[in-house]
PDB file of N, CA, C and O in Angstrom:
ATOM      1  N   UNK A   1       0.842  -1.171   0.000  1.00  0.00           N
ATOM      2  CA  UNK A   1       0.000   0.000   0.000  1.00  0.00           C
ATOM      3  C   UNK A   1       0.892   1.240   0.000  1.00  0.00           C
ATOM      4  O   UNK A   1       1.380   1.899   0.918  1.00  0.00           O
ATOM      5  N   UNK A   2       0.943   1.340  -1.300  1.00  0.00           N
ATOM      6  CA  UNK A   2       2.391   3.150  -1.422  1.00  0.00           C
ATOM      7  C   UNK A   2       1.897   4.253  -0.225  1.00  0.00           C
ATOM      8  O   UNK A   2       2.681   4.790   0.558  1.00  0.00           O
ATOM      9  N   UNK A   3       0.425   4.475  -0.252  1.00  0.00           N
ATOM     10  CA  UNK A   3      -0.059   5.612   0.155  1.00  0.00           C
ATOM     11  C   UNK A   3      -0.870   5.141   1.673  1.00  0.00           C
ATOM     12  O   UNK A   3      -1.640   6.006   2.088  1.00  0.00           O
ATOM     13  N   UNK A   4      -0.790   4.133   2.348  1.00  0.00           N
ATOM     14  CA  UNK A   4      -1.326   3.767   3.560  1.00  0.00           C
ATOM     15  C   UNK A   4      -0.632   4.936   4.920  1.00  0.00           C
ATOM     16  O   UNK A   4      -1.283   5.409   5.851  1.00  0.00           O
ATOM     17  N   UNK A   5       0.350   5.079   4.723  1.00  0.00           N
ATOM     18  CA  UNK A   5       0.774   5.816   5.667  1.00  0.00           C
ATOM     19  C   UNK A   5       1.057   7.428   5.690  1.00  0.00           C
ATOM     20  O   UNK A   5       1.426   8.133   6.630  1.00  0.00           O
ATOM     21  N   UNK A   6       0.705   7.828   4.100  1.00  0.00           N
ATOM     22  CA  UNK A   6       0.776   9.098   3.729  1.00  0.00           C
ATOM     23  C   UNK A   6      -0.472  10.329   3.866  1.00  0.00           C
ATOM     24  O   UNK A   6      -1.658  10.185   3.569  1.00  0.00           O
ATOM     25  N   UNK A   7       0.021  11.242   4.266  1.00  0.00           N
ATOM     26  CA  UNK A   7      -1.343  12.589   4.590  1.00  0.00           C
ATOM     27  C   UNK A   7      -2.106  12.191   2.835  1.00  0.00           C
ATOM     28  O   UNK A   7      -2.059  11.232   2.065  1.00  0.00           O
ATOM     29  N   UNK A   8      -2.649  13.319   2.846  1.00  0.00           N
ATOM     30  CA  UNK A   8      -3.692  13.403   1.810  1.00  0.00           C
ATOM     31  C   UNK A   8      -2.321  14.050   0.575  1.00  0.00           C
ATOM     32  O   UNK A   8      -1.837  13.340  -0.306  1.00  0.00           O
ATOM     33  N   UNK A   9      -2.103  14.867   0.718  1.00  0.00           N
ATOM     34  CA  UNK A   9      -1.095  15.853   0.073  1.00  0.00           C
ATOM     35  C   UNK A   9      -0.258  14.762  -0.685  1.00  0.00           C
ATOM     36  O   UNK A   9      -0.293  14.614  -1.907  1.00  0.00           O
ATOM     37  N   UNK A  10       0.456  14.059   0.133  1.00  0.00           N
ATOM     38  CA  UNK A  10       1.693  13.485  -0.283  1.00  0.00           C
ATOM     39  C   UNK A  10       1.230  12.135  -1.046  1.00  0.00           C
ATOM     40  O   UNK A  10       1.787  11.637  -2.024  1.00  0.00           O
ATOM     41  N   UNK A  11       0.259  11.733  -0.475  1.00  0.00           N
ATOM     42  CA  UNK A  11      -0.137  10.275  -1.708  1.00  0.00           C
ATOM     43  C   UNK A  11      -1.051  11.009  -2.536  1.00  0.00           C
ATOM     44  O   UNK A  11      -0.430  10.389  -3.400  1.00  0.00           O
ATOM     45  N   UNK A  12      -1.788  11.613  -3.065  1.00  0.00           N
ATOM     46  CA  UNK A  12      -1.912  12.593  -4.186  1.00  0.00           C
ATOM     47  C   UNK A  12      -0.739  12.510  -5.218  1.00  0.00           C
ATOM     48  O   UNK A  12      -0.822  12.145  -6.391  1.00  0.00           O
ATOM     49  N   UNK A  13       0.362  12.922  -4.541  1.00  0.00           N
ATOM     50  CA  UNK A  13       1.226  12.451  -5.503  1.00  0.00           C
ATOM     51  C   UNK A  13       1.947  11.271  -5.666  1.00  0.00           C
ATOM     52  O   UNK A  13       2.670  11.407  -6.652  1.00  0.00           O
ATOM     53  N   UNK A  14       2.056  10.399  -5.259  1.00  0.00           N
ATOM     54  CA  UNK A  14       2.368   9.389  -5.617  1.00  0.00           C
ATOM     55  C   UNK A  14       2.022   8.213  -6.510  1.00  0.00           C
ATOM     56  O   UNK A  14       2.683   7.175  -6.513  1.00  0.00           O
ATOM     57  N   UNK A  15       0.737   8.468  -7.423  1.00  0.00           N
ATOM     58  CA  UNK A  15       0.418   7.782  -8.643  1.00  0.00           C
ATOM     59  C   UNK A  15       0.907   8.472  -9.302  1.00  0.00           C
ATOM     60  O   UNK A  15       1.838   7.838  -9.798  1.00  0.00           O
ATOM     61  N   UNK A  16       0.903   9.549  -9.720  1.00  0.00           N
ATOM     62  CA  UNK A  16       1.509  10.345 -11.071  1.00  0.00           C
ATOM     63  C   UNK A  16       2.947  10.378 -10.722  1.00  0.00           C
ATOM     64  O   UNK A  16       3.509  10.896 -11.687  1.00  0.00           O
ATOM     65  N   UNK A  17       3.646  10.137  -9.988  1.00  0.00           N
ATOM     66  CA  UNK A  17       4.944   9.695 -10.265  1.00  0.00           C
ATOM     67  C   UNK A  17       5.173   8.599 -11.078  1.00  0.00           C
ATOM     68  O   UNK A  17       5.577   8.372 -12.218  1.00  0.00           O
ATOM     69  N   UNK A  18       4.537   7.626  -9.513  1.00  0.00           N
ATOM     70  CA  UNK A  18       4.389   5.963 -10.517  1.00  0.00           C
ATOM     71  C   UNK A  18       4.204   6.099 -12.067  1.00  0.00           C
ATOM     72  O   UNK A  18       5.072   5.687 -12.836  1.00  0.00           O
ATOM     73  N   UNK A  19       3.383   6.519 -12.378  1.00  0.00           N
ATOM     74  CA  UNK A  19       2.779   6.094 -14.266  1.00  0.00           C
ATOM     75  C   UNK A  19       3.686   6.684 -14.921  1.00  0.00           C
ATOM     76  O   UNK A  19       3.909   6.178 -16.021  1.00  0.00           O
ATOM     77  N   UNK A  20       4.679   8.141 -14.473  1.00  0.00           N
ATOM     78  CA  UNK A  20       5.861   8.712 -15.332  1.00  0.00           C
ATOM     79  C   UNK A  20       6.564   8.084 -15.041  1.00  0.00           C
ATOM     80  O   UNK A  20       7.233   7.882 -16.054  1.00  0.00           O
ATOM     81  N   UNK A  21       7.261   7.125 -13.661  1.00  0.00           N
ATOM     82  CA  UNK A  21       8.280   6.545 -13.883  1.00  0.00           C
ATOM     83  C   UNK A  21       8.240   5.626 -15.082  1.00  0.00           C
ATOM     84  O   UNK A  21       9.151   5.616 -15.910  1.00  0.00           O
ATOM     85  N   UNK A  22       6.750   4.551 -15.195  1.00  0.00           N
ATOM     86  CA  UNK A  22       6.847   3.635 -15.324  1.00  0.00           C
ATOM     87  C   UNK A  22       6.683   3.812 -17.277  1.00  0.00           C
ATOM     88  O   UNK A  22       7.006   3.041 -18.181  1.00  0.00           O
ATOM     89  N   UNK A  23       6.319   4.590 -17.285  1.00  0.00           N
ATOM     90  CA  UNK A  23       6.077   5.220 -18.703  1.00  0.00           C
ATOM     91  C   UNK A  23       7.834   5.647 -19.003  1.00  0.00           C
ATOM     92  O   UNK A  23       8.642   4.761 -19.284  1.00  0.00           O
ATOM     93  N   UNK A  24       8.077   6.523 -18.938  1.00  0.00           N
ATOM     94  CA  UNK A  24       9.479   6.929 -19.247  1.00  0.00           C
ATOM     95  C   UNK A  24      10.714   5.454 -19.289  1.00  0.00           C
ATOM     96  O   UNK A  24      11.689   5.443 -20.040  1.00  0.00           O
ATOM     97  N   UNK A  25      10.392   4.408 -18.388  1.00  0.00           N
ATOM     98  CA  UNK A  25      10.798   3.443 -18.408  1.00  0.00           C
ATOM     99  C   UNK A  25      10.306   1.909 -19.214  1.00  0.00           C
ATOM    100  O   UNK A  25      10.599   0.764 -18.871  1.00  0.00           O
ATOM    101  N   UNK A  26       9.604   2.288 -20.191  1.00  0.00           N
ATOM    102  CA  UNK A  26       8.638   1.298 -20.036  1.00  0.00           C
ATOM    103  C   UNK A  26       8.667  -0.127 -19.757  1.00  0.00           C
ATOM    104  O   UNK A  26       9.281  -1.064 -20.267  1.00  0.00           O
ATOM    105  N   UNK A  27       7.668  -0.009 -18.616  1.00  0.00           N
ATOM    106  CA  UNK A  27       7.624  -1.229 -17.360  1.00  0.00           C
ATOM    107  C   UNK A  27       6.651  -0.710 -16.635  1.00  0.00           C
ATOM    108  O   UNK A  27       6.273   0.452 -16.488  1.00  0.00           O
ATOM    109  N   UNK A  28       6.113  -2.225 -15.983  1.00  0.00           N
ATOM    110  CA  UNK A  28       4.526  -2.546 -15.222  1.00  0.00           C
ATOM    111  C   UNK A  28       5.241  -1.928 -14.053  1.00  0.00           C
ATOM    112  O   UNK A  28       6.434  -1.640 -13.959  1.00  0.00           O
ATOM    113  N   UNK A  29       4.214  -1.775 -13.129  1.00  0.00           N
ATOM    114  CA  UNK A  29       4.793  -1.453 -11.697  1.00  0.00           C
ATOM    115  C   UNK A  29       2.893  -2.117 -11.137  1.00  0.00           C
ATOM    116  O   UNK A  29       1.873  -1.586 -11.577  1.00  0.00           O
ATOM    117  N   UNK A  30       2.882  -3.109 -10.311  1.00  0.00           N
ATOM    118  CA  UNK A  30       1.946  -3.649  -9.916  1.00  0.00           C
ATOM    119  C   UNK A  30       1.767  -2.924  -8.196  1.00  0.00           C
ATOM    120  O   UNK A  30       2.872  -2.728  -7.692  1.00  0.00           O
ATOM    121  N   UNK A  31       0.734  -2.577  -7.406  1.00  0.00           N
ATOM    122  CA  UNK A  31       0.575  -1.754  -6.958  1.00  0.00           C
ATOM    123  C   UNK A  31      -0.806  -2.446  -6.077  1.00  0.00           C
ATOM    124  O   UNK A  31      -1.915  -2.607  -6.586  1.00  0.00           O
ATOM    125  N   UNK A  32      -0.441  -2.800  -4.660  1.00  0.00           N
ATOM    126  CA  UNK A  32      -1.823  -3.503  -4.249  1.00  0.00           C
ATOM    127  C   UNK A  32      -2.664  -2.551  -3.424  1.00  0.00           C
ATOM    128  O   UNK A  32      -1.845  -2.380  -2.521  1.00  0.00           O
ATOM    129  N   UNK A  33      -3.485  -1.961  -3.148  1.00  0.00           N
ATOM    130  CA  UNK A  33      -4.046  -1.082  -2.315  1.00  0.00           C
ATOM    131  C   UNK A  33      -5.499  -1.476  -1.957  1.00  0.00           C
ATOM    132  O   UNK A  33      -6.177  -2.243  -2.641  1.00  0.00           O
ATOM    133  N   UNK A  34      -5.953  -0.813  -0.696  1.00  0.00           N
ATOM    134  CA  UNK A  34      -7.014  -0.983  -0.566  1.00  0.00           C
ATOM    135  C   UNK A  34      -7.932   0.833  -0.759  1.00  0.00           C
ATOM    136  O   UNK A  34      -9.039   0.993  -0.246  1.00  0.00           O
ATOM    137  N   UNK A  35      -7.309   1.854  -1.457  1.00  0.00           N
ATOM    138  CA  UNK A  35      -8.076   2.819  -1.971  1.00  0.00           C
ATOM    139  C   UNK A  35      -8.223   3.248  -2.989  1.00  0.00           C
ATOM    140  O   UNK A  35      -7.328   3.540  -3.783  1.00  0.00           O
ATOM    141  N   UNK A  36      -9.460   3.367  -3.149  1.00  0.00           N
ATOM    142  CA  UNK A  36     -10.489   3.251  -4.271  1.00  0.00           C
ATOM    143  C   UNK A  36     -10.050   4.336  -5.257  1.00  0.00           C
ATOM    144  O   UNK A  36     -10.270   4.355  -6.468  1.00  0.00           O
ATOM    145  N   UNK A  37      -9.486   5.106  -4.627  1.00  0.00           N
ATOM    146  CA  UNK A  37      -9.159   7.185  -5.250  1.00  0.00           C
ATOM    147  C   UNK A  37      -8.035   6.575  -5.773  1.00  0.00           C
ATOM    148  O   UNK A  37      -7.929   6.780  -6.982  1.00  0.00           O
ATOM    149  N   UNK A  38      -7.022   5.792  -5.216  1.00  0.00           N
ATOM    150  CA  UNK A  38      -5.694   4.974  -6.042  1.00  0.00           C
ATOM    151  C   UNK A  38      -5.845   4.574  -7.151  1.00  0.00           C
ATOM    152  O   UNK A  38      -5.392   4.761  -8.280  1.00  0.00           O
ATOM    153  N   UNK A  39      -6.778   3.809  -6.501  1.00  0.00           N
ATOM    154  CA  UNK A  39      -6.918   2.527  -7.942  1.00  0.00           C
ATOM    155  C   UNK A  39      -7.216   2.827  -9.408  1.00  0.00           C
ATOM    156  O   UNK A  39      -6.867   2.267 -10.448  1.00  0.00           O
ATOM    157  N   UNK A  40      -8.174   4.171  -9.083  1.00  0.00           N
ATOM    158  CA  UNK A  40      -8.703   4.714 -10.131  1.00  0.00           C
ATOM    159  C   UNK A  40      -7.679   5.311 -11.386  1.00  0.00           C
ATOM    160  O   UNK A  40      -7.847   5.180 -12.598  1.00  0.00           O
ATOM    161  N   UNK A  41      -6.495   6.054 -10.623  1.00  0.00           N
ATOM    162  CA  UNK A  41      -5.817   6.719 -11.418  1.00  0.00           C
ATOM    163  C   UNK A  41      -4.905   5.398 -11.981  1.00  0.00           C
ATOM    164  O   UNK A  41      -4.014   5.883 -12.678  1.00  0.00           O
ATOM    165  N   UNK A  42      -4.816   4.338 -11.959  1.00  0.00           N
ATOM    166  CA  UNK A  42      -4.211   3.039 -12.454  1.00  0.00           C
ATOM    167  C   UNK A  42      -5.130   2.963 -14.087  1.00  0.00           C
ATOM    168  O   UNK A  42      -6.305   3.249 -14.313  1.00  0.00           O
ATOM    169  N   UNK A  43      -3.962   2.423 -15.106  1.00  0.00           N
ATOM    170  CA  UNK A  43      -4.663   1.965 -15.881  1.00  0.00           C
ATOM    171  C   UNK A  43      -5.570   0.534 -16.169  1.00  0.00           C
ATOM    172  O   UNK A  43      -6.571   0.263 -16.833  1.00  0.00           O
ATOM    173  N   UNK A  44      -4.838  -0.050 -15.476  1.00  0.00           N
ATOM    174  CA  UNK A  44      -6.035  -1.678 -15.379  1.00  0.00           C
ATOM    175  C   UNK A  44      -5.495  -1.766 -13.863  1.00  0.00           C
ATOM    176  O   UNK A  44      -4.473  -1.569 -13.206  1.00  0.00           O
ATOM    177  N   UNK A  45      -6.941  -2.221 -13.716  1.00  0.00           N
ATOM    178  CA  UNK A  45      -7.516  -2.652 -11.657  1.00  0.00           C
ATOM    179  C   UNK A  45      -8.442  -3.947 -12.161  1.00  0.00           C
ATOM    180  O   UNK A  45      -9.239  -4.183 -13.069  1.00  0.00           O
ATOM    181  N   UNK A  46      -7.767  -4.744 -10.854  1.00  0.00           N
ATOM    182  CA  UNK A  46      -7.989  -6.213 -11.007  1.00  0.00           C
ATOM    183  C   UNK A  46      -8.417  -5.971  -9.265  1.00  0.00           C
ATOM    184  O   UNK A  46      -7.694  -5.564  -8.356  1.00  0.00           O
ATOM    185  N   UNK A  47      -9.864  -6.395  -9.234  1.00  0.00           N
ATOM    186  CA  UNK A  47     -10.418  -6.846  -7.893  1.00  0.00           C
ATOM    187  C   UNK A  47     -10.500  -8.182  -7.610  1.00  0.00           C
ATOM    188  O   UNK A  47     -10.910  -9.119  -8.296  1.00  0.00           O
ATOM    189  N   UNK A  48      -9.931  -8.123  -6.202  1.00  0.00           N
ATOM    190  CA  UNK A  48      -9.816  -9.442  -5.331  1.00  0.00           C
ATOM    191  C   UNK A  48     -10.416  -9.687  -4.773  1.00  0.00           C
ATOM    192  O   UNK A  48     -10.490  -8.607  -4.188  1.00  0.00           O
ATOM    193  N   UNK A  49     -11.287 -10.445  -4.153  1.00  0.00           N
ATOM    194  CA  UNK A  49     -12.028 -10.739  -2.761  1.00  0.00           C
ATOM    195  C   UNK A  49     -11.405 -12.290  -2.123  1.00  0.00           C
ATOM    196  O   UNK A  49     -10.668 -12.907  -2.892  1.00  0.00           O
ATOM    197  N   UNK A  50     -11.588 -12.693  -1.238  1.00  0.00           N
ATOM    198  CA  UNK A  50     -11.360 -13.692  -0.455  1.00  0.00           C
ATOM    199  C   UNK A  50     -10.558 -14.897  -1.653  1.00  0.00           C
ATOM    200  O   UNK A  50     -10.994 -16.032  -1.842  1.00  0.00           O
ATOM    201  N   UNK A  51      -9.396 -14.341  -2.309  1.00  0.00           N
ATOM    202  CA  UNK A  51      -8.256 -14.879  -3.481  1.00  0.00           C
ATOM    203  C   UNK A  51      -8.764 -14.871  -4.491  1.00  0.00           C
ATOM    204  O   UNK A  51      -8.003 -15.245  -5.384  1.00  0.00           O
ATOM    205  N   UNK A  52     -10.304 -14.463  -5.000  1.00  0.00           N
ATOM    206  CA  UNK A  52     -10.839 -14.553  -6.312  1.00  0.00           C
ATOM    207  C   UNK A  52     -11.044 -13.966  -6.960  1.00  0.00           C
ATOM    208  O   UNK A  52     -12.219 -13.627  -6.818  1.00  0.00           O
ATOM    209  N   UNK A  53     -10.391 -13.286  -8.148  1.00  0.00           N
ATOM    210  CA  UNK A  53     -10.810 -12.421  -9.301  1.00  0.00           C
ATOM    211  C   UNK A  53     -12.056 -12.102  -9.366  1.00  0.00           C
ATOM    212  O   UNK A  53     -12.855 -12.979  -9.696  1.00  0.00           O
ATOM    213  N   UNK A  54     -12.569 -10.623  -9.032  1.00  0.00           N
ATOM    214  CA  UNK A  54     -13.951 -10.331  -9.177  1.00  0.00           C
ATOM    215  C   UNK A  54     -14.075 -10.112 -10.463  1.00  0.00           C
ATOM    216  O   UNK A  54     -14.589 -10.820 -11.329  1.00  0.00           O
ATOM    217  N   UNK A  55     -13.236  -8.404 -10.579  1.00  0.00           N
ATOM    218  CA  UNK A  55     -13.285  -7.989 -11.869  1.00  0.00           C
ATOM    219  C   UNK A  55     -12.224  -7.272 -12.178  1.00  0.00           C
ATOM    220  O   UNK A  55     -11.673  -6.561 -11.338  1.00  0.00           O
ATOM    221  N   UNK A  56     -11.627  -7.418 -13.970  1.00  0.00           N
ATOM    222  CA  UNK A  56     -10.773  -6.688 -14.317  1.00  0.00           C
ATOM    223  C   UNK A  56     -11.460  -5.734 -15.433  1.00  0.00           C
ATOM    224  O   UNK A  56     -12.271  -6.103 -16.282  1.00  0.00           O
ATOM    225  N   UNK A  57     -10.777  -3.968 -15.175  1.00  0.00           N
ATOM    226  CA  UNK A  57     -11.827  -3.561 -15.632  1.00  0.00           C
ATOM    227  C   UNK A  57     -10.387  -2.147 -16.513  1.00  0.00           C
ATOM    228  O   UNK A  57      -9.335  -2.095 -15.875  1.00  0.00           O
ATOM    229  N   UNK A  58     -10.415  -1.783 -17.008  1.00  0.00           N
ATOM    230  CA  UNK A  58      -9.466  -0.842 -17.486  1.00  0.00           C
ATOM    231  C   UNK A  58      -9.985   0.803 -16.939  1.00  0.00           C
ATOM    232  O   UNK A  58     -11.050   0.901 -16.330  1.00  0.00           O
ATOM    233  N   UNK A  59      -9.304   1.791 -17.165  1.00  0.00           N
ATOM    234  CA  UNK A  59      -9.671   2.670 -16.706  1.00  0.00           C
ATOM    235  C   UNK A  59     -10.621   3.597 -17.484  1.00  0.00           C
ATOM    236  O   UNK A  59     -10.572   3.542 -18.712  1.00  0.00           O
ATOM    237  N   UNK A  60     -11.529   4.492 -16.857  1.00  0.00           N
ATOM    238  CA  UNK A  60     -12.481   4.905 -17.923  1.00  0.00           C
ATOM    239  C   UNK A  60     -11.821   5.703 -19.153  1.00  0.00           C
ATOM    240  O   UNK A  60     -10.778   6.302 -18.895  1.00  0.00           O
ATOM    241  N   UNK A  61     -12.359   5.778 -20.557  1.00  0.00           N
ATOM    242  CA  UNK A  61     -11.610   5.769 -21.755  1.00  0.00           C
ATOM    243  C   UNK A  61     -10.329   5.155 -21.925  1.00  0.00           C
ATOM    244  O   UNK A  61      -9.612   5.635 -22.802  1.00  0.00           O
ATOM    245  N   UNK A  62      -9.945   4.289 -21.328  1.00  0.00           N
ATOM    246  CA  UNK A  62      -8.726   3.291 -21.500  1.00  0.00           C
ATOM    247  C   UNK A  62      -8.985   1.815 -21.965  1.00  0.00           C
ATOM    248  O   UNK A  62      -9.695   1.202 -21.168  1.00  0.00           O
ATOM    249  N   UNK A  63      -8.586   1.098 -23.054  1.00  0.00           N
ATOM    250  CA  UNK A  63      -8.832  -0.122 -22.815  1.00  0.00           C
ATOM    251  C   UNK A  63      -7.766  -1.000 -22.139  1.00  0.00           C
ATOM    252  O   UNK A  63      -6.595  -0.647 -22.001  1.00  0.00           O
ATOM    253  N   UNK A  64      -8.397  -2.460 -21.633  1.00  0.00           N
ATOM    254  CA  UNK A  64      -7.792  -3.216 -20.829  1.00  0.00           C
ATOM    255  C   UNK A  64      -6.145  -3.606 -21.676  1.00  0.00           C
ATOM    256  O   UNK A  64      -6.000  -3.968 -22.844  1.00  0.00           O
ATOM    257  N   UNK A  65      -5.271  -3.423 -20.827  1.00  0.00           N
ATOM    258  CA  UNK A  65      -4.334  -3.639 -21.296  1.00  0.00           C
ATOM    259  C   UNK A  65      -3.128  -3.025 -22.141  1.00  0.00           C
ATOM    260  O   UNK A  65      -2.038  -3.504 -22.455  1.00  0.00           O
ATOM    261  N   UNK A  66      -3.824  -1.581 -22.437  1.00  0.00           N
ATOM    262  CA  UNK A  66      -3.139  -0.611 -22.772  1.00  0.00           C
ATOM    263  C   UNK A  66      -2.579   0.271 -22.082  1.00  0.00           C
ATOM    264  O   UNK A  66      -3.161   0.840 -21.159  1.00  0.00           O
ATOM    265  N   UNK A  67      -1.186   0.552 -22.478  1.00  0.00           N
ATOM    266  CA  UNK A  67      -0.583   1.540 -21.431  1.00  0.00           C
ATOM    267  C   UNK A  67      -0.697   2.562 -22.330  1.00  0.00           C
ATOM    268  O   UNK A  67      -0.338   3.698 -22.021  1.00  0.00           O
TER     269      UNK A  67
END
């Protein structure tokens, strides 16, 4: 969880780092969290429940699997 221990301010920024690092580098960076405001700015979110794939869903105007 990048942002579990961070104020509001400081994990704010910490997805848009992630996606420029990972962009400028290109490479996945997998990212487990339990907030929802996170997940969103991700381009594909894969929900878990009790070990089972709920749903994989890409981000809105994004398709699955595209960076």
């Amino acid at each position: 969880e990048p942002t579990g221990n961070l104020d509001e301010q400081t994990a704010a920024q910490v997805l848009p780092a992630l996606l420029s690092l990972t962009r400028a580098r290109a490479t996945t960076v997998l990212v487990v969290t339990h907030d929802p405001s996170l997940a969103r700015g991700a381009d594909r979110v894969l929900e878990l429940r009790e070990g089972k794939l709920l749903q994989a869903s890409a981000a809105p105007g994004r398709r699955a699997g595209a960076s």
